[in-house]
mmCIF file of the N, C-alpha and C atoms, coordinates in Angstrom:
data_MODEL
# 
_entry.id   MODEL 
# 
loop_
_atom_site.group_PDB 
_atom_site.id 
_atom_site.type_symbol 
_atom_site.label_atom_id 
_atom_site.label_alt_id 
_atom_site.label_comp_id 
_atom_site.label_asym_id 
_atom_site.label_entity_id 
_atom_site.label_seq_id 
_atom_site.pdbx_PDB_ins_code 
_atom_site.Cartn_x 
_atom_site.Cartn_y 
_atom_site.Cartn_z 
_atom_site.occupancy 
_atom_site.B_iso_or_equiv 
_atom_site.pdbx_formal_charge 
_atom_site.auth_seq_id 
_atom_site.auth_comp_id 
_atom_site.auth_asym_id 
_atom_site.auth_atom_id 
_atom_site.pdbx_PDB_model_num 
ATOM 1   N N  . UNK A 1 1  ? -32.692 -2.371 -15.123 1.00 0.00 ? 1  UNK A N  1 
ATOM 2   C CA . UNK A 1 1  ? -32.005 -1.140 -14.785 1.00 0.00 ? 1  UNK A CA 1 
ATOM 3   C C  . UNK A 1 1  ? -31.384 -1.228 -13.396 1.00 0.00 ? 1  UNK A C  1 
ATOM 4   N N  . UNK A 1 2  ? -31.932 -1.902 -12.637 1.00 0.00 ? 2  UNK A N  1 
ATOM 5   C CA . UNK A 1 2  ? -31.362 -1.940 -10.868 1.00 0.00 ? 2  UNK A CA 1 
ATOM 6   C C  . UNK A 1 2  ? -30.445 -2.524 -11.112 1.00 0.00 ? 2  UNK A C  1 
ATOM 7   N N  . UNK A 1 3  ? -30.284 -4.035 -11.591 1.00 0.00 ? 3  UNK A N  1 
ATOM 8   C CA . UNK A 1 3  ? -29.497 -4.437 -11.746 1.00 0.00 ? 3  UNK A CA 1 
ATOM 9   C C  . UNK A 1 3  ? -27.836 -3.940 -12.040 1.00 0.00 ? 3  UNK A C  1 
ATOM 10  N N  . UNK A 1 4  ? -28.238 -3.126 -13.187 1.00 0.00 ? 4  UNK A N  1 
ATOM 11  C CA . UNK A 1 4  ? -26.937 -2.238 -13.726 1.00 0.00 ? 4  UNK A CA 1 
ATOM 12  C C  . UNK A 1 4  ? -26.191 -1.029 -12.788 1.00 0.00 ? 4  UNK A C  1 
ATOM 13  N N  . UNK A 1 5  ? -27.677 -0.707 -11.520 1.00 0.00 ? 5  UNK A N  1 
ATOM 14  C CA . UNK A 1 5  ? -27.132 -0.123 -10.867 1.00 0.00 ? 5  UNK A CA 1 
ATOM 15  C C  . UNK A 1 5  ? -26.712 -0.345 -9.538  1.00 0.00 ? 5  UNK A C  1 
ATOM 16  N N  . UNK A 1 6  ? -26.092 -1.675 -8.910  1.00 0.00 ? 6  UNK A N  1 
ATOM 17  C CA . UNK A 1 6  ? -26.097 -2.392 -8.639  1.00 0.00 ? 6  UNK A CA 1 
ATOM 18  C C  . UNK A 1 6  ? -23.988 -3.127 -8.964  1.00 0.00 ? 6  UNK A C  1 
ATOM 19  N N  . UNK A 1 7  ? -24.577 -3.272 -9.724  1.00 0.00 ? 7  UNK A N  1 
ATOM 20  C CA . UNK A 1 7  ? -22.777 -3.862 -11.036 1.00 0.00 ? 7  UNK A CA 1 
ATOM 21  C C  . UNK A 1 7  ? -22.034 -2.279 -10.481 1.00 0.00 ? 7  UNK A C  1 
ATOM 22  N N  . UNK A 1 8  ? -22.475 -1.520 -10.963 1.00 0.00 ? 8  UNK A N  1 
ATOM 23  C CA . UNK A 1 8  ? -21.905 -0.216 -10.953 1.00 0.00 ? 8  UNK A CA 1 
ATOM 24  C C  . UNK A 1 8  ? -21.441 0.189  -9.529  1.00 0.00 ? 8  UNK A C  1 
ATOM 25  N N  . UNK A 1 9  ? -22.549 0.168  -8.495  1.00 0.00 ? 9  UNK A N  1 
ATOM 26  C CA . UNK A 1 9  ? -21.944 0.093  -6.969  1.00 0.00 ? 9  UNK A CA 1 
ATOM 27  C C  . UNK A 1 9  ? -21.053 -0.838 -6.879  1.00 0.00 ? 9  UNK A C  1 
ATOM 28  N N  . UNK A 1 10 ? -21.017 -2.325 -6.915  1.00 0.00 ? 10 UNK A N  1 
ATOM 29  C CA . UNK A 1 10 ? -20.255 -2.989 -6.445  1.00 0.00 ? 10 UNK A CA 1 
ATOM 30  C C  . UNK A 1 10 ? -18.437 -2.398 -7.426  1.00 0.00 ? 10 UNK A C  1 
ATOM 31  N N  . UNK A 1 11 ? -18.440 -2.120 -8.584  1.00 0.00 ? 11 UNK A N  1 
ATOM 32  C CA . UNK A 1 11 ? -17.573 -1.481 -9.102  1.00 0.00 ? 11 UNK A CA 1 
ATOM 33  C C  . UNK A 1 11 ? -16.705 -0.909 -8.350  1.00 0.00 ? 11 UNK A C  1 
ATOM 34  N N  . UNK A 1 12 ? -17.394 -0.012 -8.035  1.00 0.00 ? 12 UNK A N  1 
ATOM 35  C CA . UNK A 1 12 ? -17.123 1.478  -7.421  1.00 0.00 ? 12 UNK A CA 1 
ATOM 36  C C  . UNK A 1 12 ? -16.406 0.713  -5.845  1.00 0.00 ? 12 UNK A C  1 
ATOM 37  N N  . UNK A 1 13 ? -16.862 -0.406 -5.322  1.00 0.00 ? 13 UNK A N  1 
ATOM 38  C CA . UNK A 1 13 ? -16.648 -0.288 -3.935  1.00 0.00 ? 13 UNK A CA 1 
ATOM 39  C C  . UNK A 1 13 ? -15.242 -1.131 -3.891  1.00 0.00 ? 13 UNK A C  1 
ATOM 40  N N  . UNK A 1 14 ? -14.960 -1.604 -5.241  1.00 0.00 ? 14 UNK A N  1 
ATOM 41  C CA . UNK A 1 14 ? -13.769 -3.045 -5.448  1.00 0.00 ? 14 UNK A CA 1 
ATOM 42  C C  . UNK A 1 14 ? -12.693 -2.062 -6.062  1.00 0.00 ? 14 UNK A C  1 
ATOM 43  N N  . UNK A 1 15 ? -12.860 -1.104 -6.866  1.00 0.00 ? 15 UNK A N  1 
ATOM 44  C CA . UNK A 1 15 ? -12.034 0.163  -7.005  1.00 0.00 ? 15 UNK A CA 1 
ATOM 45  C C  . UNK A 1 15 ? -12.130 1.338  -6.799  1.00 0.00 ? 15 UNK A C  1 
ATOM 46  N N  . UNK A 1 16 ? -10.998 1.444  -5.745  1.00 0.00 ? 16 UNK A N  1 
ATOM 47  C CA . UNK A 1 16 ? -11.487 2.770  -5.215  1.00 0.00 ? 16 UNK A CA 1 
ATOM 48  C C  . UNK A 1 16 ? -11.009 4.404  -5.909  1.00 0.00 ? 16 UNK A C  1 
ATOM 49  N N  . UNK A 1 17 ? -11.555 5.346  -5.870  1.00 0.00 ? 17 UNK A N  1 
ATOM 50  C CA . UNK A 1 17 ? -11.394 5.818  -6.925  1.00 0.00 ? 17 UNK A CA 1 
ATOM 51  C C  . UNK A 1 17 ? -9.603  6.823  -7.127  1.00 0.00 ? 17 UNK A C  1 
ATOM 52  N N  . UNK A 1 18 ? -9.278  6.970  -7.749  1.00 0.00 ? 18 UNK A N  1 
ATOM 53  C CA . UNK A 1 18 ? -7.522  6.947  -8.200  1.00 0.00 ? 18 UNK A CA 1 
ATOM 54  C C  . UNK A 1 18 ? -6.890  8.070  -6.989  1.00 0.00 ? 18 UNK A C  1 
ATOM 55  N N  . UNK A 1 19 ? -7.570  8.964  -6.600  1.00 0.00 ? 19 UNK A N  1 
ATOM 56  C CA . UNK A 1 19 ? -7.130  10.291 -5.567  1.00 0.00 ? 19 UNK A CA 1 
ATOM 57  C C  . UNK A 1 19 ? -6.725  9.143  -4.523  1.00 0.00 ? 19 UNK A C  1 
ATOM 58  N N  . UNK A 1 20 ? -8.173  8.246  -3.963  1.00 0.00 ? 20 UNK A N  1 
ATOM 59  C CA . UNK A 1 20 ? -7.636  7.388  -2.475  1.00 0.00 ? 20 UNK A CA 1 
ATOM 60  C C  . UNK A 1 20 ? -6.866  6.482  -2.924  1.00 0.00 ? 20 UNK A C  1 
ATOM 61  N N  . UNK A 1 21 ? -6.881  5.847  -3.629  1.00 0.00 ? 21 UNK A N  1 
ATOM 62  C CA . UNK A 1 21 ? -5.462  5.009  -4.229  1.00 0.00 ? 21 UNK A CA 1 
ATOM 63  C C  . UNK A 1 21 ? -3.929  5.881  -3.948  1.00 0.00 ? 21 UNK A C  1 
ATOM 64  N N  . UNK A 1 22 ? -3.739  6.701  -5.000  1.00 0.00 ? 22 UNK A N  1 
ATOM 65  C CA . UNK A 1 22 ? -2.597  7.410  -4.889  1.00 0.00 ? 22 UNK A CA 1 
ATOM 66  C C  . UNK A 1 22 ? -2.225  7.909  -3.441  1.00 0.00 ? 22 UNK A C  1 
ATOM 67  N N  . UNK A 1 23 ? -3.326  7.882  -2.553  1.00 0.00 ? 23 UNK A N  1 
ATOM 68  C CA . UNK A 1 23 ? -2.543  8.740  -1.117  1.00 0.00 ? 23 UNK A CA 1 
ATOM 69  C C  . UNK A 1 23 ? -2.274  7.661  -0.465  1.00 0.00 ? 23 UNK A C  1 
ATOM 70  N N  . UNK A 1 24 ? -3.254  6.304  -0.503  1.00 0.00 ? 24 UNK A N  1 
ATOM 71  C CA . UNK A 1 24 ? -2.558  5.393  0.271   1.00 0.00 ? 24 UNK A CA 1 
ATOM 72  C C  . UNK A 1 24 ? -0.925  4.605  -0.597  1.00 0.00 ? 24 UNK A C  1 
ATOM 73  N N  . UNK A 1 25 ? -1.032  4.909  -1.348  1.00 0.00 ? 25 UNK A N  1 
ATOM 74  C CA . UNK A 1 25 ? -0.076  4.565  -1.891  1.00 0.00 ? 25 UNK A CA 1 
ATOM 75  C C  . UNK A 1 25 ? 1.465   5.881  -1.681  1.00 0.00 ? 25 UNK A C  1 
ATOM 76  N N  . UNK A 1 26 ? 1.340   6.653  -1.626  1.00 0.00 ? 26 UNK A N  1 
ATOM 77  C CA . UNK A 1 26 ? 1.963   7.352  -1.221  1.00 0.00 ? 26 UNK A CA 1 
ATOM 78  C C  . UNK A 1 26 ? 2.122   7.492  0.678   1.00 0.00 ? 26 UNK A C  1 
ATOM 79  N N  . UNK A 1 27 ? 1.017   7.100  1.242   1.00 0.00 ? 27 UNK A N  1 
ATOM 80  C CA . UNK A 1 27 ? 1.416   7.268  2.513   1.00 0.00 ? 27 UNK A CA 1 
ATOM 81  C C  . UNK A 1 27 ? 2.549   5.534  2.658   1.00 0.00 ? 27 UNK A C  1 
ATOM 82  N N  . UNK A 1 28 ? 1.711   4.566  2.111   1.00 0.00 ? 28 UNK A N  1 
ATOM 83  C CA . UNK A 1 28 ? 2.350   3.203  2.601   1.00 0.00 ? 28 UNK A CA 1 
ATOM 84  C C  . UNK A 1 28 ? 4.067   3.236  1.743   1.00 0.00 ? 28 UNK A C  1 
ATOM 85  N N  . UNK A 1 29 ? 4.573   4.170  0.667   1.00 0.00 ? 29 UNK A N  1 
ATOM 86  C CA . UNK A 1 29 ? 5.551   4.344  0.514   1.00 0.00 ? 29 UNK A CA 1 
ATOM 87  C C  . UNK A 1 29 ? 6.389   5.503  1.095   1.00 0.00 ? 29 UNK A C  1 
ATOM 88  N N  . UNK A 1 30 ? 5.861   6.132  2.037   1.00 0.00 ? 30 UNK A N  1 
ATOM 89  C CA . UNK A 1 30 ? 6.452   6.874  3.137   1.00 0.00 ? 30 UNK A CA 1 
ATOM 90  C C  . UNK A 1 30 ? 6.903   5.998  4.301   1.00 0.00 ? 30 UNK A C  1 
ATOM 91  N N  . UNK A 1 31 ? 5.921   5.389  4.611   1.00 0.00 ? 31 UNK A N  1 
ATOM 92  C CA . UNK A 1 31 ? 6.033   4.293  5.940   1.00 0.00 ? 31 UNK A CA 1 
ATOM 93  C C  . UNK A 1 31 ? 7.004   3.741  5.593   1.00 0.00 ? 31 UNK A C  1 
ATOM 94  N N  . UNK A 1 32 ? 7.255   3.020  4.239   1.00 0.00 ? 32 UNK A N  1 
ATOM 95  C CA . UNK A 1 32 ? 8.636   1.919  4.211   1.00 0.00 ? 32 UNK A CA 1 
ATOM 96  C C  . UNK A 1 32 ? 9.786   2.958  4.032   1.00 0.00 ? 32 UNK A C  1 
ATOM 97  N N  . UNK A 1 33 ? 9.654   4.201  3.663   1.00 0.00 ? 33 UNK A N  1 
ATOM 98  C CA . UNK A 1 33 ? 11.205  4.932  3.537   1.00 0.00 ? 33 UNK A CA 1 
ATOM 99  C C  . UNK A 1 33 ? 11.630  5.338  4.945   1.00 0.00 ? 33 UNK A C  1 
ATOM 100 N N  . UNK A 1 34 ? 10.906  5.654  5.538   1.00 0.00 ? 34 UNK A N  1 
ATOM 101 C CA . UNK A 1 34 ? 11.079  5.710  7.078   1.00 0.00 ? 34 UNK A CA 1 
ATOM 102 C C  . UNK A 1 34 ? 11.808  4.718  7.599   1.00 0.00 ? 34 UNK A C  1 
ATOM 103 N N  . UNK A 1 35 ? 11.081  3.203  7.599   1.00 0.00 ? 35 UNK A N  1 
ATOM 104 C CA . UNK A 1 35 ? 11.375  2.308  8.086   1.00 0.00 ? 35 UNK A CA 1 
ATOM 105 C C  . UNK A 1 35 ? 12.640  1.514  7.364   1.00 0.00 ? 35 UNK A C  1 
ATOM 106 N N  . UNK A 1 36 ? 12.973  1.872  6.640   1.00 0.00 ? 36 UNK A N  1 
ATOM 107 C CA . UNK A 1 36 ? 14.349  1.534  5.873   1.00 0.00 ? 36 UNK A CA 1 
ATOM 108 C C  . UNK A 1 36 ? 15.622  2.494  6.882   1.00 0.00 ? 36 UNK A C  1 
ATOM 109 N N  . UNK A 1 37 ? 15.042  3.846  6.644   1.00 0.00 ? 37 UNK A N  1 
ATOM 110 C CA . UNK A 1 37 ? 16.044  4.856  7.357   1.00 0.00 ? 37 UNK A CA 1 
ATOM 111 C C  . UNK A 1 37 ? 16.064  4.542  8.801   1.00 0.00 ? 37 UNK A C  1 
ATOM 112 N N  . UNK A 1 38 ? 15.538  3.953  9.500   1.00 0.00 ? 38 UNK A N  1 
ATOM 113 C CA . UNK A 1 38 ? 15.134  3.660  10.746  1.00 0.00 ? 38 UNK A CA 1 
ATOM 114 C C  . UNK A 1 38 ? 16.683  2.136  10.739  1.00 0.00 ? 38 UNK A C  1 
ATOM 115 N N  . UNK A 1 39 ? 15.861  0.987  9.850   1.00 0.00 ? 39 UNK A N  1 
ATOM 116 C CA . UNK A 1 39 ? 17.069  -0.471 9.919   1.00 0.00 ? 39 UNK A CA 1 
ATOM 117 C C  . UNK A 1 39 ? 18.737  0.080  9.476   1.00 0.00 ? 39 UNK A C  1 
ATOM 118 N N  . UNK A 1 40 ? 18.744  1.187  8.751   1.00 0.00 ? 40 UNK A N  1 
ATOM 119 C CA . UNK A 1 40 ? 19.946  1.537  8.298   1.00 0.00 ? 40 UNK A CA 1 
ATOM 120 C C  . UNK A 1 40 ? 20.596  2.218  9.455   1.00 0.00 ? 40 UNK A C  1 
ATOM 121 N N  . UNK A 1 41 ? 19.597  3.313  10.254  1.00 0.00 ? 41 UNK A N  1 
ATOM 122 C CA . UNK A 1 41 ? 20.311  3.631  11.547  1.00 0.00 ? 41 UNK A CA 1 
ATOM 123 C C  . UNK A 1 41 ? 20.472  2.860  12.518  1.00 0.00 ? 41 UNK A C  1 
ATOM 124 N N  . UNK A 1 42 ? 20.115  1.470  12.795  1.00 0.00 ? 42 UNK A N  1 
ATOM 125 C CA . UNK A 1 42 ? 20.408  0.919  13.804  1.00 0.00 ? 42 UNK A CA 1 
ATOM 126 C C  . UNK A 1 42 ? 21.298  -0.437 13.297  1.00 0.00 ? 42 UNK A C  1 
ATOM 127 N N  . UNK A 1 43 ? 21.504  -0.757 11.634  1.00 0.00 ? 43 UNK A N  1 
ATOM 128 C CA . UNK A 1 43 ? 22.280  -1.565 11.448  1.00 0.00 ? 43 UNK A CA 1 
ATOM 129 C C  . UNK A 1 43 ? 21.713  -2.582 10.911  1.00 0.00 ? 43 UNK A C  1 
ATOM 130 N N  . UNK A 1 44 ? 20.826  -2.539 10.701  1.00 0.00 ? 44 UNK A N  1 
ATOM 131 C CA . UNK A 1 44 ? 19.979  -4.056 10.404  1.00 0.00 ? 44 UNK A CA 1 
ATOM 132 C C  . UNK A 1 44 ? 19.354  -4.342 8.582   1.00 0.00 ? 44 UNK A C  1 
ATOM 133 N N  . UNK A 1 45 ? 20.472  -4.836 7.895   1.00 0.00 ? 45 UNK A N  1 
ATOM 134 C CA . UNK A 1 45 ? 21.212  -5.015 6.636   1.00 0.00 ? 45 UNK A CA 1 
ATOM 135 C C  . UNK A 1 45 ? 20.250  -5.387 6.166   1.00 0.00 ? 45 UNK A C  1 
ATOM 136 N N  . UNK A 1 46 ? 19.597  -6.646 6.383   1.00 0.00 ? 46 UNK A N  1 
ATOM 137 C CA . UNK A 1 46 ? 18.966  -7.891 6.356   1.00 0.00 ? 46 UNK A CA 1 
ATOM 138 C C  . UNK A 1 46 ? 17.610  -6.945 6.070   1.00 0.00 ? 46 UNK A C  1 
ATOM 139 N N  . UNK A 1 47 ? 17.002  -6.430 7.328   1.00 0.00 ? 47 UNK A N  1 
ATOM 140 C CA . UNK A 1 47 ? 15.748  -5.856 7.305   1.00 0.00 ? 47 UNK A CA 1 
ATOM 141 C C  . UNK A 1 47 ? 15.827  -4.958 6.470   1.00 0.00 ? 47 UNK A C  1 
ATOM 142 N N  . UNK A 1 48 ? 16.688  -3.780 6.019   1.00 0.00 ? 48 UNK A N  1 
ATOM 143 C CA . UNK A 1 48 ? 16.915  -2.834 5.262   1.00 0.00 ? 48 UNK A CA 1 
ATOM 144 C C  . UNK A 1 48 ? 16.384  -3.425 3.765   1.00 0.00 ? 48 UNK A C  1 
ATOM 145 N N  . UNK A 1 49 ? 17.566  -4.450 3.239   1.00 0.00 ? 49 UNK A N  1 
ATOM 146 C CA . UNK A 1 49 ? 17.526  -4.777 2.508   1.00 0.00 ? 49 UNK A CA 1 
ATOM 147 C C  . UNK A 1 49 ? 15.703  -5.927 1.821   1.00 0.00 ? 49 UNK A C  1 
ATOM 148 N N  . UNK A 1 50 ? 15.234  -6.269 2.818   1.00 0.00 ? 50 UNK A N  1 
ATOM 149 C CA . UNK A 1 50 ? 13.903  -6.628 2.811   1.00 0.00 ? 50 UNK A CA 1 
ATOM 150 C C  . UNK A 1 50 ? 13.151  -5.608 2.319   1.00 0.00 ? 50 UNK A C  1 
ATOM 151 N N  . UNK A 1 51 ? 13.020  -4.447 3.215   1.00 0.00 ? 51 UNK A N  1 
ATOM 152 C CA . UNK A 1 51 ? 12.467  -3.277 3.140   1.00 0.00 ? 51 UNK A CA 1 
ATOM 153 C C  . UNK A 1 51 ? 12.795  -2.939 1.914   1.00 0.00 ? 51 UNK A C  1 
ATOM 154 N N  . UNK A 1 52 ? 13.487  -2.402 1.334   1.00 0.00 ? 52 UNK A N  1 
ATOM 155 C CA . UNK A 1 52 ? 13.663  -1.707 0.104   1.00 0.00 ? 52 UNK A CA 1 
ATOM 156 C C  . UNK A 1 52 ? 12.839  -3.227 -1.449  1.00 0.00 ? 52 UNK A C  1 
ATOM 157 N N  . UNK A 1 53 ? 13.111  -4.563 -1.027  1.00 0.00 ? 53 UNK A N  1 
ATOM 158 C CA . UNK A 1 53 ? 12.378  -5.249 -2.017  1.00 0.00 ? 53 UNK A CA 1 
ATOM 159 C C  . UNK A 1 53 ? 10.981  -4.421 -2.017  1.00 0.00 ? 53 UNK A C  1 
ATOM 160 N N  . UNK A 1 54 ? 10.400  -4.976 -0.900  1.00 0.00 ? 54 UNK A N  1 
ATOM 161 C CA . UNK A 1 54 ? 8.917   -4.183 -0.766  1.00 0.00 ? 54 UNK A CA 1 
ATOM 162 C C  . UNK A 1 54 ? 8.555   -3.004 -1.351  1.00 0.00 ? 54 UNK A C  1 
ATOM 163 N N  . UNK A 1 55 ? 9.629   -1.772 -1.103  1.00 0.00 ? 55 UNK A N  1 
ATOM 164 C CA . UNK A 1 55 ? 9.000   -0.746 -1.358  1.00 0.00 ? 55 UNK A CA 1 
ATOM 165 C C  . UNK A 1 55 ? 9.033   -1.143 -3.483  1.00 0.00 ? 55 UNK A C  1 
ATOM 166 N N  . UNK A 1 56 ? 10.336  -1.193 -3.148  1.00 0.00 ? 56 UNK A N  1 
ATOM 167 C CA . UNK A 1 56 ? 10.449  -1.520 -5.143  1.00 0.00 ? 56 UNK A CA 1 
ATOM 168 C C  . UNK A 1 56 ? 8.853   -2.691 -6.205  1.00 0.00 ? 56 UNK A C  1 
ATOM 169 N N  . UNK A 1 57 ? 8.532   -3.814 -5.014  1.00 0.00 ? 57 UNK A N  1 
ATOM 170 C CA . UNK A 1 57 ? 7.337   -4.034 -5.632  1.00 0.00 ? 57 UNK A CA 1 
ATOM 171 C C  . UNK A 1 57 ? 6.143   -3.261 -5.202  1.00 0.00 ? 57 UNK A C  1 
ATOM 172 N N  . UNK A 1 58 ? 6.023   -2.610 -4.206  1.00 0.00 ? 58 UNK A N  1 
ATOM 173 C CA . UNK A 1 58 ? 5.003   -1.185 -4.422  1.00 0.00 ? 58 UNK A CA 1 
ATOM 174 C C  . UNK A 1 58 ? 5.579   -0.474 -5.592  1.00 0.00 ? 58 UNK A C  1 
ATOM 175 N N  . UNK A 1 59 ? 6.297   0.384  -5.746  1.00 0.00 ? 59 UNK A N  1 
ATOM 176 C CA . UNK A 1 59 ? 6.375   0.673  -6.458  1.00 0.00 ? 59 UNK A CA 1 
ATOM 177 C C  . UNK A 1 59 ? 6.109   0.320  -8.194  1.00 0.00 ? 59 UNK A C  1 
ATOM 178 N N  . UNK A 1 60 ? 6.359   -0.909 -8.174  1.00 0.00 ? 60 UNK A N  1 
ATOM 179 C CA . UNK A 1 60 ? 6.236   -1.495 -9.485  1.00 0.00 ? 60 UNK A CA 1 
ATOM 180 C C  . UNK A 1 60 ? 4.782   -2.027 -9.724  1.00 0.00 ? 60 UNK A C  1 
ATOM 181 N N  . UNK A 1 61 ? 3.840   -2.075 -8.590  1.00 0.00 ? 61 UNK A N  1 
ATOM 182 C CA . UNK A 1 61 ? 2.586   -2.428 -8.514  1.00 0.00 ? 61 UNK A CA 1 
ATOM 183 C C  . UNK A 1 61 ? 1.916   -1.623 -8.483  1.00 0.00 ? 61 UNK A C  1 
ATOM 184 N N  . UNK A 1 62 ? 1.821   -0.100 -7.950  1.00 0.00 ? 62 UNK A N  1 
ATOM 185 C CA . UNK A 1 62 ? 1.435   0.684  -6.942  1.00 0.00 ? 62 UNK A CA 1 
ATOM 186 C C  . UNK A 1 62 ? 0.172   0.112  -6.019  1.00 0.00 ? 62 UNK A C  1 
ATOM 187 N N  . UNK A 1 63 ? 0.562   -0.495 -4.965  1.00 0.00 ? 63 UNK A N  1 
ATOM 188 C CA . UNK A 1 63 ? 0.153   -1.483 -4.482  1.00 0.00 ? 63 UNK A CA 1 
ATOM 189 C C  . UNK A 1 63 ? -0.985  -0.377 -3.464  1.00 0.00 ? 63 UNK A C  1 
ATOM 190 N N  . UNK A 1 64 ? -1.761  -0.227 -2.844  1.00 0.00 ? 64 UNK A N  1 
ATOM 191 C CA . UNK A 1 64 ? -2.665  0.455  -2.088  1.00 0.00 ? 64 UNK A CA 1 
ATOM 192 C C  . UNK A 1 64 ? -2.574  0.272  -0.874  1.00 0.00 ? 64 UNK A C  1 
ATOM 193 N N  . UNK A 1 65 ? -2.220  -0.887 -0.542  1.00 0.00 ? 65 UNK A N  1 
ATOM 194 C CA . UNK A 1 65 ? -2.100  -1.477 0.733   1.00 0.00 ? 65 UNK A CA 1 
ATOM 195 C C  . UNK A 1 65 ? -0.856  -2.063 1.331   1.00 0.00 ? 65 UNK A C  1 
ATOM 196 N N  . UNK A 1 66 ? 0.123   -2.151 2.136   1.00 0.00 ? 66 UNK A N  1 
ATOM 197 C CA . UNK A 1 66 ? 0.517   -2.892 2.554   1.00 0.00 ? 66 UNK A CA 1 
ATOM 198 C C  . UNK A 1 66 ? 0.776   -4.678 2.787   1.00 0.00 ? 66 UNK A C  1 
ATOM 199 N N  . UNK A 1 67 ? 0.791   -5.464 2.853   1.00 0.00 ? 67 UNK A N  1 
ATOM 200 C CA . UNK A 1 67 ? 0.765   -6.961 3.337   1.00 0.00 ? 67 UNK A CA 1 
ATOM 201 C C  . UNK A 1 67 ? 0.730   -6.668 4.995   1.00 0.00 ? 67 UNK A C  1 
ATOM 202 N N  . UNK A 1 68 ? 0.906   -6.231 5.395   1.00 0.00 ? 68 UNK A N  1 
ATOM 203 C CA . UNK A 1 68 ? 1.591   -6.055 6.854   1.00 0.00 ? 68 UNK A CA 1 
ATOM 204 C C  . UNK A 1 68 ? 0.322   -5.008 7.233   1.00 0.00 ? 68 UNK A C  1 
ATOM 205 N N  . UNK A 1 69 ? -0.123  -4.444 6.419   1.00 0.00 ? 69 UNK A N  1 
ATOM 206 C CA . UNK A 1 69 ? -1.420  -3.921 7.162   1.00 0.00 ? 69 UNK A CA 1 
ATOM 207 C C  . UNK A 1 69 ? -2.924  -3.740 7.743   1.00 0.00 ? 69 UNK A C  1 
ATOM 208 N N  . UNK A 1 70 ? -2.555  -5.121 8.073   1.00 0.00 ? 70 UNK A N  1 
ATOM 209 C CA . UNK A 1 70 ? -4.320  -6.339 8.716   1.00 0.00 ? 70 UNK A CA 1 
ATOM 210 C C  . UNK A 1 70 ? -4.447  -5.475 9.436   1.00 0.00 ? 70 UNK A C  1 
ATOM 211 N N  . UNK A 1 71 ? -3.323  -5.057 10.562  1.00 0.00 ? 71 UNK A N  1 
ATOM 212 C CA . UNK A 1 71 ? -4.082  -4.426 12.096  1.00 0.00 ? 71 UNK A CA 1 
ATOM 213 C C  . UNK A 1 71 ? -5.124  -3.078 11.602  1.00 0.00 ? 71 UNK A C  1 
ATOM 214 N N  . UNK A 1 72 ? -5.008  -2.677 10.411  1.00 0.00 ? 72 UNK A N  1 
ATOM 215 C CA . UNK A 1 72 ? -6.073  -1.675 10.465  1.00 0.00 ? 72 UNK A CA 1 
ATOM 216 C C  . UNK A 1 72 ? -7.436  -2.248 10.398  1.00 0.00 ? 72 UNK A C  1 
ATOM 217 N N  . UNK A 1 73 ? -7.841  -3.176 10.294  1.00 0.00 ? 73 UNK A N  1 
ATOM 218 C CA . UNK A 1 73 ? -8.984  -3.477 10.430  1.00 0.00 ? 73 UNK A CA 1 
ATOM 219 C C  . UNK A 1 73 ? -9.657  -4.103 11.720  1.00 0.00 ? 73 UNK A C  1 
ATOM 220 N N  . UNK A 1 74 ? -8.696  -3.862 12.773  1.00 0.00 ? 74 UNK A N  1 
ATOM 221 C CA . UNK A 1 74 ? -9.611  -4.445 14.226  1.00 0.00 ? 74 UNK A CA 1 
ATOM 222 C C  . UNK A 1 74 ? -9.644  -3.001 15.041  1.00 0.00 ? 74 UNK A C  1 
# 
């Protein structure tokens, strides 16, 4: 029985449950629309155009996290 309860924690801690998913996923696709509107106001095609891949494979993933967002963990 521990065992099973046990499987079940580690579960729980490798997926997190769909509410904190969806907000980080919604906040980290705020951050890149920003930051798109940000390369478009200053001109920067290249980065724009980077930016918008990203957000489109979040989107197509709904990815939770960033790549670019290590620094939250120090």
């Amino acid at each position: 029985m521990e065992a099973n309860t046990g499987a079940s924690e580690v579960s729980l801690s490798k997926f997190p449950d769909s509410s904190e998913s969806e907000f980080s996923y919604s906040a980290s696709r705020n951050r890149l629309l920003v930051a798109i509107s940000m390369a478009e106001s200053e001109g920067y095609v290249a980065t724009r155009d980077a930016l918008i891949e990203l957000l489109k494979e979040l989107e197509a993933s709904k990815l939770t996290r960033l790549p670019c967002e290590t620094h939250d963990s120090k």
